[in-house]
N, C-alpha and C positions, 0 to 999 in steps of 0.2 A: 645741650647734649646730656650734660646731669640726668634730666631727668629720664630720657630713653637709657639710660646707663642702667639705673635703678630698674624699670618697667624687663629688661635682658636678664638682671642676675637675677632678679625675683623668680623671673619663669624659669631659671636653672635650679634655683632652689627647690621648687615645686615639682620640677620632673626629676627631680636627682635619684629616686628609686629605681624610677625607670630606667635612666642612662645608666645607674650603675650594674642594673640585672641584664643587658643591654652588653655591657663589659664583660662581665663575669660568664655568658654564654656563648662568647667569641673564645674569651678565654679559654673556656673547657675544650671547647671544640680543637684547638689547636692541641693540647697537650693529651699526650696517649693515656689508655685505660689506667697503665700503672702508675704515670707521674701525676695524676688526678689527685689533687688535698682530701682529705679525711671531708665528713659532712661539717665538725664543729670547727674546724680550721679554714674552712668553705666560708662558713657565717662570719666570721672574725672578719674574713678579710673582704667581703660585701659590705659591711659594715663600716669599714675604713674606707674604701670606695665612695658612700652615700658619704662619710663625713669631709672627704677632699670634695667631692662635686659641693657639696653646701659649702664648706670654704671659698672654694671657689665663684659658685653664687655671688656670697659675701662682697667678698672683695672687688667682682665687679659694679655692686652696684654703691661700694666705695671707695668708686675711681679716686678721686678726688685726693684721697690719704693714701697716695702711693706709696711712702714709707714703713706706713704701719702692715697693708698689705703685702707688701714684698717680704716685710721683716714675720709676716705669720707664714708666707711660702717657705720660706726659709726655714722656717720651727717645725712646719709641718715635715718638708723634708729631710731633716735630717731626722728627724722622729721615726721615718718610714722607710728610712736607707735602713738602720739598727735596725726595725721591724724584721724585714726583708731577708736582713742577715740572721739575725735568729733564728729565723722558720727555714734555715736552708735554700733560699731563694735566690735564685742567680741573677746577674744584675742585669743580664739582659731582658729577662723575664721583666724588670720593673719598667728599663725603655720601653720594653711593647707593648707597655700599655699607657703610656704618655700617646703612643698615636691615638689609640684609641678614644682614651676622653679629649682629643682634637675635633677626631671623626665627629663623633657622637654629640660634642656639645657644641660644636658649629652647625652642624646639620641644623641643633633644637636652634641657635642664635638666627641664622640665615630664614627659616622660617615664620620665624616671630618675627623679621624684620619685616616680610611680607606680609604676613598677617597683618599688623599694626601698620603697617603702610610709609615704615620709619627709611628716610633716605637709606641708597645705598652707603655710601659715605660713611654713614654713623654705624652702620650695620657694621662695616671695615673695620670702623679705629675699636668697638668691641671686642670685633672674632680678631684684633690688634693686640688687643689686649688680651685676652685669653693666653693668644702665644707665650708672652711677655710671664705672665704668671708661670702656664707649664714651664718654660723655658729655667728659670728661673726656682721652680720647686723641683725641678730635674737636675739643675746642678748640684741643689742641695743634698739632695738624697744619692745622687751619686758618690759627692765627696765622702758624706757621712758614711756610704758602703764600704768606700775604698779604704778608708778612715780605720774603721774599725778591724776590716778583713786584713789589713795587713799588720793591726796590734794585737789581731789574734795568732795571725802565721807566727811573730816575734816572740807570742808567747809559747804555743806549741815548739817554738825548738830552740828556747830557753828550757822548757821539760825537756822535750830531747837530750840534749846538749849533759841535765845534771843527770841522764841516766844513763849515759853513757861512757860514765867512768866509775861503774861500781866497784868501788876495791872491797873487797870479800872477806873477813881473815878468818881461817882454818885453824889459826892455833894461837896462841898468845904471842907469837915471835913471826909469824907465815902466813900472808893474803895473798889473792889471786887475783887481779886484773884481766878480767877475760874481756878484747877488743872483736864485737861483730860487725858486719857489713862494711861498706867502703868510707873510707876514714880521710875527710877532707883538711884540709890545711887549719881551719876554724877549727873545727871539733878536736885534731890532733894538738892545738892551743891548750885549750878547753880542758883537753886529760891531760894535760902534762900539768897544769895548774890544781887541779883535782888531786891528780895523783901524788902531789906531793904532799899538800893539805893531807888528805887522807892517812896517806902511810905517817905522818908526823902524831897528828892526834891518835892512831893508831897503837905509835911506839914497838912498831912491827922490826925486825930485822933484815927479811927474807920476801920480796914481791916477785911472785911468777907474773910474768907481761903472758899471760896468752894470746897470739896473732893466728890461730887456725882458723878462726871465723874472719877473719879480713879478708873482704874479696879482692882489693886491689890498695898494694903500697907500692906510689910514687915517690919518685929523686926526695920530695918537700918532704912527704908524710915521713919518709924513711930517717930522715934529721930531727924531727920530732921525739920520734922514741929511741933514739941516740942519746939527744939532750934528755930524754924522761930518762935514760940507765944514767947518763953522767949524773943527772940533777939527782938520784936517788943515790949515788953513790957519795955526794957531798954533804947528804944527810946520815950517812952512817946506813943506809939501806943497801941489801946487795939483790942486785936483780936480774931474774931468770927467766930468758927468753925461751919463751914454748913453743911450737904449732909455727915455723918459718917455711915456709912456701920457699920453692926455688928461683922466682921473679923474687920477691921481699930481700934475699939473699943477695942477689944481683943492684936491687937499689941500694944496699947498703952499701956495697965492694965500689960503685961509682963514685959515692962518696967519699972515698979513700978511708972505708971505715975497712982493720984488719977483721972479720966476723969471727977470725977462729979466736981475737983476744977477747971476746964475747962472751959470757956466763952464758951458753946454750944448752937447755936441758931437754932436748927433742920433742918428745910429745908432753901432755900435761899429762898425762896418765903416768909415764916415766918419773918425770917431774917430782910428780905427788909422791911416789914409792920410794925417791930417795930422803925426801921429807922423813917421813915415817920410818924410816930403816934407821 
């Protein structure tokens, strides 16, 4: 069987232009005018295309070294998950077209088994193997997508995260903490850990908390910037609550916090004029 092994991937080798441009116009067809790749983004990826069908080739026609084959789907794949992920490429976008070099390169196998007049049988444990391969360089470049897409998300809100407690300072003695959008349990961590680093290396006296950009503080979040005044107050910092919403007010009274014992200076504009006065 060796040798009808060889005489299968050769002929995949040889058509792999074909089956790839073959791809590539099922491809287009499916994806609308706007999501259509650029032309030199187009050839890139033709390109990778032709060079998995010739791996694939490859490799079936050395069945034989399953280890070493599996272990190049494997490199290949995860090489092409990264690819995928760089160019903006969604991962479903990469599954649909694992059918297609099924389609395409069974079609050529089945073929050629006729032609050459080679058992059904053998014709089988080939387009068997085919599976085994995709199978196999689909896991890889799955993981590798997932892999990566989620040490990017980790990364983008690690950035998040250190810009979201910009402490500001206005004068040698006076920064401003200004808090926007909705301020989860994590990120309200996050500043309270910031915010005191900050105001310390600062050697600030006076931290306005602005809350008028917070769209929503919960029972939690509301304990958080409790502990950010206590903790700023055991640093020698005294801190001035801005911009209090009358929900923010109410999570705070839940917590048996007195608000009126509170350093509240209404708005930041207020705030800042008694700064300056």
């Amino acid at each position: 069987m060796e040798k009808e092994m060889v005489l299968f991937g050769k002929r995949v080798v040889e058509e792999k232009y074909m089956i790839a441009g073959l791809i590539q116009e099922e491809r287009q067809a499916d994806l609308t005018a706007a999501s259509v790749s650029n032309q030199e983004l187009s050839a890139v990826v033709l390109e990778e295309r032709v060079r998995f069908i010739d791996l694939l080739g490859t490799s079936i026609q050395n069945s034989c070294y399953e280890e070493k084959i599996m272990a190049d789907m494997a490199k290949w794949g995860t090489a092409t998950g990264n690819f995928f992920l760089a160019h903006g490429m969604s991962l479903d976008v990469a599954l649909a077209e694992t059918a297609l070099y099924r389609k395409h390169i069974a079609t050529l196998i089945k073929s050629e088994g006729r032609r050459l007049a080679i058992s059904p049988e053998i014709t089988y444990d080939v387009a068997e193997l085919l599976h085994a391969l995709l199978d196999h360089a689909t896991y890889a470049y799955t993981h590798a997508y997932t892999t990566s897409y989620q040490r990017n998300l980790a990364t983008a809100r690690k950035e998040f995260l250190e810009l979201s407690a910009p402490v500001v300072p206005i004068s040698d003695s006076v920064a401003i903490l200004p808090l926007v959008g909705s301020i989860e349990i994590d990120r309200a961590r996050y500043i309270l850990e910031r915010t005191l680093l900050s105001a310390s290396e600062l050697k600030i006296s006076t931290l306005i908390v602005d809350l008028s950009g917070v769209v929503r503080v919960d029972t939690m979040v509301a304990e958080q910037i409790i502990k950010i005044i206590q903790s700023l107050g055991l640093i020698g910092v005294e801190a001035v609550l801005t911009g209090i919403r009358p929900e923010t007010a109410q999570s705070m009274t839940a917590l048996g916090v007195e608000v009126r014992t509170l350093n509240i200076g209404g708005s930041l504009k207020r705030a800042l004029e008694k700064v300056y006065n």
